[in-house]
N, C-alpha and C positions, 0 to 999 in steps of 0.2 A: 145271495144267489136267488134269480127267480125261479119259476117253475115249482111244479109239484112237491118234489122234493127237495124243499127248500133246506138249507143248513141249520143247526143252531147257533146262538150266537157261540157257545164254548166251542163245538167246533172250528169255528171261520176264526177263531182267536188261538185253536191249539196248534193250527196248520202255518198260521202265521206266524206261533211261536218258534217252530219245527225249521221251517225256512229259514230265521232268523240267525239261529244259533248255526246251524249248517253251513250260512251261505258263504262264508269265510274260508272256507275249508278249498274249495276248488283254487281259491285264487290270494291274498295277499296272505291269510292264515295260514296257508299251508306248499300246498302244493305249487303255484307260480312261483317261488321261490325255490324249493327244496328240489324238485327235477332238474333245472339249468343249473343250478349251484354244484351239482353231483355230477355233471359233464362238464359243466366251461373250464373248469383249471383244468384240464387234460385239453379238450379244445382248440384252446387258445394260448396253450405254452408254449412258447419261441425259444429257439437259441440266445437270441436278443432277452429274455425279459427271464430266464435261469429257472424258472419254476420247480423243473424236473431236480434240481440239484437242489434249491433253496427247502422245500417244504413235503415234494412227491410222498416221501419217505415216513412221515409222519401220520400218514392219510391210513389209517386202519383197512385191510381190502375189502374188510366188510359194509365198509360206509360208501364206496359208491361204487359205480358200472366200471371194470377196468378194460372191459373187447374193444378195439380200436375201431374195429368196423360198427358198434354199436353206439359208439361216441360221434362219431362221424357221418353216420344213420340220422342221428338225435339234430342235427342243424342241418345239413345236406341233403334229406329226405330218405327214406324206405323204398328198395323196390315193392313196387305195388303188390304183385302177387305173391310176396314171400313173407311170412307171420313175423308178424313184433318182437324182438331180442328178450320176450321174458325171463328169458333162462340169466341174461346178464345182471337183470335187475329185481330178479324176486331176491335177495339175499341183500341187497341195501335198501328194498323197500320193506323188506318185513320188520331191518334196524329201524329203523326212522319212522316209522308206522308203529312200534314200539313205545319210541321217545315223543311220538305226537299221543297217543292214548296215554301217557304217563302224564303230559303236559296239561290234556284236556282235562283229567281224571284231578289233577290238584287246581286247574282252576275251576271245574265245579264244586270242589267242596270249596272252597275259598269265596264261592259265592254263595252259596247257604249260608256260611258265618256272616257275611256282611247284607244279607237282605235285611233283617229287623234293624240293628242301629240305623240302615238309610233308610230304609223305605216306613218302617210304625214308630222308628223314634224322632229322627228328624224329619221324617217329613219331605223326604228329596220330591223335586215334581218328576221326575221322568220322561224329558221332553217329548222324547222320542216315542213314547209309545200314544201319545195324546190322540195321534189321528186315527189310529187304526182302532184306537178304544170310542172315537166320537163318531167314526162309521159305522161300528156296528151296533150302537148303544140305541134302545128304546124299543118302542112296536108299531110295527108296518100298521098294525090292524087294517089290512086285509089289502094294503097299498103294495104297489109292487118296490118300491124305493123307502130305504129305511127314513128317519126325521132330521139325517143328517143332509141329507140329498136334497129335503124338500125346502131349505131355509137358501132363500134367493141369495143373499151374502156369501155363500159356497160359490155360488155359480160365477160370481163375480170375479173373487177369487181365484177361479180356478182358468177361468180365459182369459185373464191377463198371461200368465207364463206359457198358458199352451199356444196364445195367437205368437207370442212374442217366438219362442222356440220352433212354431212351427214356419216363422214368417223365415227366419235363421234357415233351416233343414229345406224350405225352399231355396233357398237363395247357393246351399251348398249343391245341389245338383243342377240348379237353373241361376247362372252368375248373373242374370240380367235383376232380376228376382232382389228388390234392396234387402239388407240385413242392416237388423238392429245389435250394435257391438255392444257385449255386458262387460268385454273388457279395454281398460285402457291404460297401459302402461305410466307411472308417475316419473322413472328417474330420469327420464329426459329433459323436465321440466326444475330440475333440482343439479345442475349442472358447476357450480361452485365449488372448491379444492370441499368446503367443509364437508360437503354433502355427498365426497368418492366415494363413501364405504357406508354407506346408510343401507347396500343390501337391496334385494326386490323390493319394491314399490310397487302395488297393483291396484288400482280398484276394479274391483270386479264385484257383480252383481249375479248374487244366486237368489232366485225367488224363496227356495227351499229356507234357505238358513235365514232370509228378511222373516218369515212364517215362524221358524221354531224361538229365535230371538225376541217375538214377540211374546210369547209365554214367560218368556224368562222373568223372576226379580230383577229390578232396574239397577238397582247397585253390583250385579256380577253381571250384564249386559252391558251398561257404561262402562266396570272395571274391564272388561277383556279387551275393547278397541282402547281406553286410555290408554293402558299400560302398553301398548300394541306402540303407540306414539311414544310412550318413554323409553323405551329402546331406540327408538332411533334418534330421540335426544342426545342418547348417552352414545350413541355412534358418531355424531355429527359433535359432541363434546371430547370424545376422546381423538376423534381426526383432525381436530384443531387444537389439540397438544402436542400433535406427534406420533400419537400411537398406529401402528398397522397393525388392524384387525383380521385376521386369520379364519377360516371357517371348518367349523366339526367336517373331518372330513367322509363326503358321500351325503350331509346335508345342506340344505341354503342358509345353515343360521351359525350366526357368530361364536366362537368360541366362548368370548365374554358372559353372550345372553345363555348359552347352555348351561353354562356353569352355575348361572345365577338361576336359571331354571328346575337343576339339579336342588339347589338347597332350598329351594322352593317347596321341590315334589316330597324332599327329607320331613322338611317343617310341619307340613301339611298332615302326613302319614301320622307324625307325633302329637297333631293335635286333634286327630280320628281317635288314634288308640287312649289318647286322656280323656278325652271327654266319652267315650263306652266303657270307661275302664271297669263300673260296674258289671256292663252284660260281659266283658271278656269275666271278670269274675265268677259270675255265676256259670258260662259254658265251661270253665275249668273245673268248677265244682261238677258241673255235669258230667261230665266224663270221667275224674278221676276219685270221686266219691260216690256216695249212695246217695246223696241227697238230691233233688230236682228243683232247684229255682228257679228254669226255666220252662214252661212246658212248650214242646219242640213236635205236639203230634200235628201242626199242620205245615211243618216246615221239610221242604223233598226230600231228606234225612234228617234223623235222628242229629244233634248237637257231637254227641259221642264219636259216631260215626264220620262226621264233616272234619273234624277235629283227627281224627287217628288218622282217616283216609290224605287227609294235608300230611302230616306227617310220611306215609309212607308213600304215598306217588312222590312227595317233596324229595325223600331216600333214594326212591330207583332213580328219580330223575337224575341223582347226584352220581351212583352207582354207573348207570349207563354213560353219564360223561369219563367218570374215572376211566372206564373199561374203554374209551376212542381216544385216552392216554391224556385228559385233562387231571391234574393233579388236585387231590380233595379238596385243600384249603381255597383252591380257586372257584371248583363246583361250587364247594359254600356260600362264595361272595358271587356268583353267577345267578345262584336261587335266589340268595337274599336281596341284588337287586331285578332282579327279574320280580318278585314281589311289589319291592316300591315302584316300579314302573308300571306295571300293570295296576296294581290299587288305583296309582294317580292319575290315570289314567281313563280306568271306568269312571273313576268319580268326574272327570269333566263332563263323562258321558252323562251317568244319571242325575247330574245338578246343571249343570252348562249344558245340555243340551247338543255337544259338539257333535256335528255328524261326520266327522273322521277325526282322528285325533294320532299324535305322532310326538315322539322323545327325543331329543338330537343328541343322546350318547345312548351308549353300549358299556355292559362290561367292562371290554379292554378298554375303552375311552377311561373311566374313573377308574379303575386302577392303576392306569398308567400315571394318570394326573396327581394320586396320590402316594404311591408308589415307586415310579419310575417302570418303563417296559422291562429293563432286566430282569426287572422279577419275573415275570412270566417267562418260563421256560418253550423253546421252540415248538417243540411237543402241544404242551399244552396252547400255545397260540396258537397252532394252526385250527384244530377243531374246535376249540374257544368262536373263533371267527366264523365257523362253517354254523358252528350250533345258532349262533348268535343274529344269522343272515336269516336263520328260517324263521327262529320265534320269537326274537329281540329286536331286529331292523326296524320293522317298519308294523306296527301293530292297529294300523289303520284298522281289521277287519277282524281282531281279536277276541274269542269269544267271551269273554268274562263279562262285559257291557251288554252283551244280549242276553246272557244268563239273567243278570239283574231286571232287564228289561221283559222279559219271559215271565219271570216270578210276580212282576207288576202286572201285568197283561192277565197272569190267575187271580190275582186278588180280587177272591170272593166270587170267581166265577167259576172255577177249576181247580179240580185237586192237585195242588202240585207233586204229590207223588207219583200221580198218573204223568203231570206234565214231564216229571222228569223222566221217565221209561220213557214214554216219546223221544222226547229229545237227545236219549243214550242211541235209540235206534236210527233217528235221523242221521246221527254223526256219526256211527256205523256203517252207514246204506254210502252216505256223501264220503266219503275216505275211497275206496275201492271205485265207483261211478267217476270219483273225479279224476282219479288215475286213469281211468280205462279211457276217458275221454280227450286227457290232458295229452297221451301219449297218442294216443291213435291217431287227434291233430299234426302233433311234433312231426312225428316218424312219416305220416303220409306228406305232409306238406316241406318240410324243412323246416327246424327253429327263425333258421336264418331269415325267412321269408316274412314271420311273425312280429309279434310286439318284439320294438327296439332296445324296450326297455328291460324288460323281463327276461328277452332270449337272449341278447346282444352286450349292454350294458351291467345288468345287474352281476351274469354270472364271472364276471372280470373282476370287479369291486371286490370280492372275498382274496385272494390272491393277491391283488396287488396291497391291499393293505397287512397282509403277511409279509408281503417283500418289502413295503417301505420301515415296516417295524424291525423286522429284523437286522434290515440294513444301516437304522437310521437309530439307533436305540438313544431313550431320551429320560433321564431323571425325573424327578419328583417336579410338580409345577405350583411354587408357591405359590404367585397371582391365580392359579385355579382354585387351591384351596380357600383364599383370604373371597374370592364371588363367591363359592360355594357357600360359605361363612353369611357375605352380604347378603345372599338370597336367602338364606335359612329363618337369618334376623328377619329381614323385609317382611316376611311372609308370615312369621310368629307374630309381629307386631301388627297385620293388618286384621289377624284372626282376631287379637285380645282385644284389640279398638272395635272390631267389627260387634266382638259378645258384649262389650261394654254399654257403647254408645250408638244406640238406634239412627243417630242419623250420620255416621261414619259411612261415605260414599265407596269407599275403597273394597273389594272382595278379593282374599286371596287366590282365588282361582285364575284370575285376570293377568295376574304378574307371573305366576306358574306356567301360565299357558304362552307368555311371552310374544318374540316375533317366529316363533314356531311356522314349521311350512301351512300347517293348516289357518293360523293367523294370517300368514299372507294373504293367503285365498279368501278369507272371509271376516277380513277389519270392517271393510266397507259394509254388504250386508247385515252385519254385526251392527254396525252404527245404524243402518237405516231402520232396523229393526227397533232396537230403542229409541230410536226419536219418535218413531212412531207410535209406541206404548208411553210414549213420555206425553205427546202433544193430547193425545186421546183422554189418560187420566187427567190432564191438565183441565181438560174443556167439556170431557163428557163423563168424568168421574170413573166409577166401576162398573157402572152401565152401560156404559159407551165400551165400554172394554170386554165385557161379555158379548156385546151383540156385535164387537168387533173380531172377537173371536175366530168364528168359522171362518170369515173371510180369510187367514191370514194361513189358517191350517188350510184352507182351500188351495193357497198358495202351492204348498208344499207339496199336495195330492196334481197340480195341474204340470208342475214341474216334472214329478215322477214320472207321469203318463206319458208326457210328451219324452225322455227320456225313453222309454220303453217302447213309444211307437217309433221315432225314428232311430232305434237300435232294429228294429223287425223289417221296420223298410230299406235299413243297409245292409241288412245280411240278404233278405229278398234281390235285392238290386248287385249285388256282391261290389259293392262298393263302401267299403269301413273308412275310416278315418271321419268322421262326422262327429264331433265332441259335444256334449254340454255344460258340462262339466270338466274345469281347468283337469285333474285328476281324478 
């Protein structure tokens, strides 16, 4: 910041932190989900589609708005001068605002335990937090622009994505105006019986992810677009046997590859917890002994505390499900993968760099797989499914990866005790700000009017996949098991090659991450990124890669901006739909 009162650098990095962890909250973390989720099945239940008969009955009256005129408000719009239905929905927002500070509360202690194994033992780089720590690193001495600004390779960087995007956001209000297309559809071009079920095909060009791909190690950079194409080997291999490939229903990815992704994310979790198995030793010893093998006074709680506190928000979260009639043994296996799915999760984030990341099962998905649906009682599927939509769906913007990245961002500049009272109050302030906001849109404007996605589509999806289950009820799936199995192998066997042999190409994260929706989006970038870091160390060693550096993170800062000015210019202009970004 310039002027007088200029920031310090810990500040300009705790404010950043604060935002980070918060920003989730208004929109795929929380609330975009959890409002339309708690109208649409009242909504949009037909005579045609049974709802009221199939599941109504199950729906606890505490868990959502039941005034018809307020349900109806909620997509249709609000008379103007008459106050917002709070009265309908203070008693399902105070449950659910409950089971989100219960969820938040176990995933920060869960990220206290795993800062030191990633961040002081191995060593994670952190992609994500590189640029915000290289802008504000060093000393102006008495210059108005930090030394990250004044290195020409930034500048370079940073007006290729901003002319390119900005050439784009001309071209969207002025059609005369050419545009440069970042995307272009592949499976038209793949047109043979083999290549039916090969799935989206996209290349698409994000500046952002060519920028953070370039930091990456070259062996989990190559590994994620490889493996990206062995999937759709093994689609174009099974379509030419015969097989009809079926897809996770509500995602773009194949059954097969989930599954294989599943055993993947299993494998992975198993060879976290082996290889710390000493520090999980010593935090055990720290909490349930007098001994201290760890010392934990710079870490935003106590070992003790991170540890008990996982335990009992882990409890209520179970407790709270039991009580909207999910039955315990299910909570159990609810937490326990809600666990591996979030761990494997952040961990793309703080090693891969991923900047959205996304799991194509659910709960009811693997239980059913191994199980069969009968097991789950109606009861507990219905709110199994409601729970599932808000904090399991889609955990694109889930706070656990920003914790970690938060905790990086102090290192050595900030107390993370302090950091964390900030960050308790930011996602205190952002919870109530994002409702009051979320709804005040809803209600004045109409859902109906809104995102298609989020108002229209999303809130259907819970429902009907209670109706299809119920109606459709399906045994145990051995070919799920025997992938599950394949992917668990795969992925054990590329970690032990990987510790073995220095120049084992392969990283398991790459086959984990699969042809996942966020792969789709970003193979390509992904690939252009390592070639890039490949040609460079090739020809200009680790010099060339240092002083190529800024350029690439410049990238990523030219994309964001541009991003942010024309979002300011479409709301100015009231004219939305201007994308930069595929999602």
């Amino acid at each position: 910041l310039l002027g007088k009162a200029r920031w310090q650098r810990g500040e300009i990095l705790t404010t950043y932190a604060i935002m980070l962890v918060a920003s989730g909250i208004p929109s795929f973390g929380l609330v975009a989900y959890l409002l339309p989720a708690l109208t649409g099945f009242r909504y949009f239940a037909t005579p045609e589609n049974r709802w009221d008969k199939l599941f109504f009955q199950y729906v606890p009256d505490w868990m959502a708005p039941r005034d018809v005129r307020s349900i109806r408000g909620f997509y249709e719009g609000w008379p103007e001068k008459q106050a917002l239905p709070w009265a309908d929905w203070a008693v399902p927002l105070a449950a659910w605002t409950l089971l989100a500070l219960l969820v938040f509360g176990f995933l920060i202690c869960w990220s206290i335990l795993l800062r030191r194994p990633w961040a002081d033992h191995e060593h994670l780089l952190f992609p994500l937090v590189q640029l915000p720590l290289a802008m504000t690193a060093g000393e102006t001495r008495g210059r108005s622009l930090p030394p990250f600004f004044r290195n020409p390779y930034v500048w370079l960087g940073f007006v290729l994505p901003m002319g390119v995007h900005s050439l784009n956001g001309l071209h969207f209000y002025f059609p005369k105006v050419p545009e440069f297309s970042l995307a272009v559809g592949l499976n038209e071009y793949f047109t043979g019986r083999a290549f039916s079920q090969i799935g989206p095909f996209i290349l698409f060009l994000h500046f952002s992810v060519v920028g953070f791909t370039f930091l990456l190690p070259q062996d989990l950079s190559f590994s994620l677009w490889f493996f990206y194409f062995v999937f759709k080997v093994q689609a174009v291999l099974a379509t030419t046997m015969g097989y009809n490939l079926d897809y996770v229903e509500n995602y773009p990815v194949q059954r097969f590859a989930a599954m294989q992704m599943l055993g993947a994310f299993v494998a992975l979790l198993i060879l976290f917890i082996w290889s710390a198995r000493n520090y999980w030793k010593a935090v055990l010893a720290n909490t349930f002994t007098s001994r201290r093998l760890l010392d934990d006074g710079q870490e935003p709680l106590p070992y003790r505390a991170a540890l008990l506190g996982l335990f009992l928000f882990g409890g209520l979260m179970c407790v709270w499900w039991m009580q909207a009639g999910i039955r315990l043994w299910l909570a159990i296996v609810a937490l326990l993968l809600f666990l591996l799915i979030t761990t494997a999760l952040a961990r793309w984030v703080s090693e891969g760099g991923m900047l959205f990341i996304q799991a194509p099962f659910r709960p009811v998905d693997i239980v059913g797989a191994f199980a069969g649906t009968p097991v789950i009682d109606p009861r507990s599927l219905t709110n199994l499914v409601f729970v599932q939509r808000v904090f399991i769906f889609d955990l694109r913007a889930f706070m656990l990866p920003s914790l970690l990245d938060a905790y990086k961002i102090a290192e050595g500049r900030i107390n993370r005790r302090a950091l964390l009272a900030a960050l308790l109050l930011g996602i205190l302030v952002a919870i109530p700000v994002s409702y009051w906001s979320f709804m005040n849109t809803v209600y004045r404007r109409g859902a109906a009017t809104l995102s298609p996605w989020f108002m229209l589509v999303s809130p259907q999806q819970p429902p009907w996949i209670i109706t299809h289950i119920l109606l459709n009820p399906q045994g145990p799936s051995p070919s799920s098991i025997v992938l599950v199995a394949v992917g668990a192998a795969t992925a054990l066997a590329c970690g032990a090659m990987r510790a073995r042999y220095i120049w084992w190409p392969l990283h398991p994260i790459g086959y984990a991450m699969g042809p996942s929706w966020p792969m789709i989006q970003m193979w390509f970038s992904i690939f252009l990124g390592w070639l890039a870091k490949s040609l460079i160390l090739r020809y200009e060693a680790a010099r060339g890669f240092q002083r190529s550096r800024p350029f690439f993170l410049a990238m990523v800062l030219g994309e964001f901006t541009a991003a942010a000015l024309w979002l300011i210019i479409d709301v100015l202009a009231g004219k939305p739909g201007h994308r930069i970004f595929l999602t």
